[in-house]
Residue, then its C-alpha position, 0 to 999 in steps of 0.5 A: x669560285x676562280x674557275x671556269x666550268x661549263x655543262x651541256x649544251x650552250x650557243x656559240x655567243x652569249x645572248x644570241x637566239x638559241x633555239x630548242x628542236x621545236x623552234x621555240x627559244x631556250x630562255x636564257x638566265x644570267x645567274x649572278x652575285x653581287x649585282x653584276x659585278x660579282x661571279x655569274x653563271x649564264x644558264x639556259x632552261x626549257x621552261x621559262x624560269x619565272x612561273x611561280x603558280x601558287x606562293x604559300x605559307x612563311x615560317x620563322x626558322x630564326x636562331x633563337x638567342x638564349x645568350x647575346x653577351x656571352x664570355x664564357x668558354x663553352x664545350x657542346x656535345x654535337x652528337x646530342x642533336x638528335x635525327x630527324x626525318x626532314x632535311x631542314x627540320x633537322x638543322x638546328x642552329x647553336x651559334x649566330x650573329x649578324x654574318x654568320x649562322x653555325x648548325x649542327x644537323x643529322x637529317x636521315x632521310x633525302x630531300x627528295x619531296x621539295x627543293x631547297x634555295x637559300x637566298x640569304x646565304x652561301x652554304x658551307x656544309x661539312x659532311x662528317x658522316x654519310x655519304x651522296x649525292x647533292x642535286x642541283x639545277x647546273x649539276x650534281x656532285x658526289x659526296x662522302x665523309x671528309x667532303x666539304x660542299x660548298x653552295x653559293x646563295x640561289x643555288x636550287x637543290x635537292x640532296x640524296x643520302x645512301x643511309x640515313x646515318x648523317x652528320x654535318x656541320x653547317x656554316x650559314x654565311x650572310x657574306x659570300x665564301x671564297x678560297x683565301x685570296x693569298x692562295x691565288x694569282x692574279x688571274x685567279x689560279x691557285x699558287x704553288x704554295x697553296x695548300x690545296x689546287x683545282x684538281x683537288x675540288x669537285x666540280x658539277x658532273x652529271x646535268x641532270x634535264x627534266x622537260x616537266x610541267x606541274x606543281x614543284x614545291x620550292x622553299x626559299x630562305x629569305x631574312x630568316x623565313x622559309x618561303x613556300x613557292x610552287x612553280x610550274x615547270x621542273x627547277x632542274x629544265x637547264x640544258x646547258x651553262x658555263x660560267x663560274x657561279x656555281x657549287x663545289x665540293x672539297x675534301x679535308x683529307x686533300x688539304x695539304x698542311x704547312x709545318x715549320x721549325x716552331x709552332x705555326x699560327x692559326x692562319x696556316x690551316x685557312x680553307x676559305x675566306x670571307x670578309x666577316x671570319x674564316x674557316x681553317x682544316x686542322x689534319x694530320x700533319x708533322x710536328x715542329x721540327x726545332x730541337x726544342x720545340x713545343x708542338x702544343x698551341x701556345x696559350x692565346x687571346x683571341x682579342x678581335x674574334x671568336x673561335x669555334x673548332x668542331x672535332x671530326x676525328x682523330x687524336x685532339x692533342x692539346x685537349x683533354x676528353x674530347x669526342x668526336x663531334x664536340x664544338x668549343x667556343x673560345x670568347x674574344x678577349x678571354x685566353x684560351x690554350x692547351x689543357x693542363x699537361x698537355x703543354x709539356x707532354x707534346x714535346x719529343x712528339x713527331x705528329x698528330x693525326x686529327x681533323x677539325x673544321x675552325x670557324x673564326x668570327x670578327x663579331x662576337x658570337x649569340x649562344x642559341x637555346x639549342x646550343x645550351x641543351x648540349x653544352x657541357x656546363x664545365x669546360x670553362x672551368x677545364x683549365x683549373x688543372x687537379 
């Protein structure tokens, strides 16, 4: 993340005594990625941050493969996953390789009686229903439909839903999640033709204290386990940090979309980045403006990757019976484009008002059982026309 924030209370220098009302120490942490070479945050707790009192039980929570070699398109109906009460139990994941999980998930009730660290991976969560408040131990952050939560790797939280009509879209990355480096300076700041800027992200407000001993359940994701760690003192006991690891929030409604003469490609709608694919936020926006345009996609390979798009909302111009909800997978190496009519009907159209979240992959992706519980069984078939 290539800002820095800070919270609370910290001392003047780093490293230095820091001492509580009582005379006691705060116990220093340094919170880091990438050895120490990556971004870091330099937190200061109550309790010493280290007090695992009882360590239980590890449960597989892995994808379940049902197709490894998959070269079919397929259409998922996202809105079939059922809810349910338990925040990670209802996170079912429908696609994965060695980079990148994607889940879908409707959990209905808060997560409220553990807290929750994945160690294994940044966290992007797509809200597309419900709305809240995601606690974590260096801050909380509001969130609503359209929000986009970033959470990177050891981050501790817990989340509050207002209801319990709740859906996101979940992409689980192995590799760290940054902002497309093209939009930033050298120093890190974004550029003016980037198609969103800092005031447009949602920083941590609101550090929430507790002085608190006893028994707090963690569970920890590592290598496709859950971890259950009880520790002795309150996860949420930090007082004051700055730095510039920490979660954030982004709204796909505040994602300013780039037009031109004839069809833009893909990359122009690109959100974050990683090293193993890329996520692009398809808005409302207008349509190519040459006298002879042709607003719909142009039919494509996708030779090097493969292509997901989860429909939130709104019009999906160049796909015909599509829902809200509903995710396609686009193979590498087979061509895919608009549905028949769709191509010539775009023409003389002035724009489109739909959102869509696009995860594109540079290995290919394992089609998991949940995945084929809602797969529509057809829409590889779809562009055979009447």
């Amino acid at each position: 993340m290539p800002i820095y924030h800070r919270l609370g209370k910290i001392p003047p220098k780093r490293h230095t005594q820091f001492r509580q009302p009582d005379g006691s120490l705060y116990n220093e942490q340094l919170f880091g990625t990438i050895g120490f070479d990556g971004m870091s945050t330099l937190s200061y707790h109550i309790h010493r941050p280290t007090m695992v009192a009882e360590v239980g039980k590890a449960i597989d929570v892995s994808p379940k493969v049902a197709v490894g070699n998959n070269m079919k398109s397929m259409m998922l109906k996202g809105m079939d996953v059922a809810p349910k009460d338990d925040y990670l139990d209802a996170r079912e994941p429908i696609l994965t390789n060695s980079d990148v999980t994607l889940h879908l998930a409707a959990p209905k009730k808060s997560l409220t009686e553990y807290f929750y660290k994945n160690t294994d991976a940044d966290e992007l969560i797509y809200i597309h229903k419900g709305s809240g408040t995601l606690r974590t131990f260096i801050g909380n952050i509001e969130f609503v439909p359209g929000d986009y939560l970033l959470i990177p790797r050891g981050v501790i939280y817990q989340i509050s839903f207002d209801d319990e009509n709740n859906r996101h879209f979940i992409t689980e990355s192995n590799v760290p999640i940054y902002s497309p480096k093209r939009y930033r300076n050298w120093f890190g700041q974004y550029l003016e033709h980037s198609p969103y800027c800092e005031r447009d992200l949602k920083l941590p407000t609101e550090l929430e204290t507790f002085d608190e001993k006893g028994e707090f359940l963690i569970k920890i994701k590592k290598q496709g386990m859950i971890h259950q760690l009880t520790y002795a003192s309150h996860p949420f006991d930090v007082i004051g940090w700055d730095g510039y690891n920490f979660p954030y929030g982004f709204s796909i409604y505040n994602f300013e979309p780039i037009t031109g003469r004839v069809h833009q490609p893909p990359p122009v709608h690109q959100t974050f980045e990683t090293s193993a694919f890329v996520v692009c936020s398809f808005v409302p926006r207008l349509y190519d403006y040459h006298p002879k345009a042709i607003p719909a996609p142009y039919n494509h390979s996708n030779i090097d990757s493969d292509e997901v798009i989860y429909y939130a909302e709104g019009d999906f111009m160049s796909r015909n019976h599509v829902e809200e909800g509903y995710i396609s997978l686009h193979p590498a190496g087979i061509p895919h484009g608009p549905h028949p009519g769709a191509y010539e009907a775009s023409i003389g159209k002035k724009g489109t008002d739909e959102y869509a979240v696009m995860v594109d992959t540079f290995k290919p992706l394992q089609v998991t059982e949940n995945a084929l519980k809602i797969d529509d069984g057809v829409y590889y078939q779809s562009w055979l026309g009447k």
